[in-house]
N, C-alpha and C positions, 0 to 999 in steps of 0.2 A: 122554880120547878122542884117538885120534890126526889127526893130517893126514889119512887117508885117509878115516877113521869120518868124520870131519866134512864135507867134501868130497861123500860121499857123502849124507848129511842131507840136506845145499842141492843135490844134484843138479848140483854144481859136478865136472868135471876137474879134472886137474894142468893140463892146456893151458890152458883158461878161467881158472882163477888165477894163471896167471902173463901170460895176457894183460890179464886186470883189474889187477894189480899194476905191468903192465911191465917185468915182470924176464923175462930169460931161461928159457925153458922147462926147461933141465937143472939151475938152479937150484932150482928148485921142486922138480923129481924129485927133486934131492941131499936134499929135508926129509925125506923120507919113509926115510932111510938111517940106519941109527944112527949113522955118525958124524959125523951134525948134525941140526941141531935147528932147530926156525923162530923167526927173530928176533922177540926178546919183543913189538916193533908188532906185526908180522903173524898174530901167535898171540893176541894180545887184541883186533882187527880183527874177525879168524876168530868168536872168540867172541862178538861184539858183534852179526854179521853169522846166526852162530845163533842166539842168543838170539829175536832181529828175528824169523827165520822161523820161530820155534818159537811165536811169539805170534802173527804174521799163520797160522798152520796154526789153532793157536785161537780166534781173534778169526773166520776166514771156512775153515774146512775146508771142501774138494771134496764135491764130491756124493758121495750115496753112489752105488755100480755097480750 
């Protein structure tokens, strides 16, 4: 899954992750580039942080419309 796919999940930005992170905003953009990659923390963070909301969506899913 990429930076973006995933991002997109949790309803997160590039901006919002790199304000949760504190790193620079062009840094963040640069993950989404091929030629770079997200440092191995931030990429197992990421998945930790979807895993979380992939069980809070199960554990208490939205009303239906």
């Amino acid at each position: 899954m990429t930076l973006v796919q995933t991002l997109s999940e949790l309803g997160w930005s590039l901006r919002h992750l790199a304000r949760v992170l504190g790193r620079p905003p062009g840094t963040v953009m640069n993950w989404t580039r091929d030629r770079y990659t997200v440092p191995p923390d931030v990429s197992a963070w990421l998945a930790r942080r979807l895993e979380a909301h992939r069980q809070a969506m199960r554990d208490d899913p939205p009303p239906p419309a």
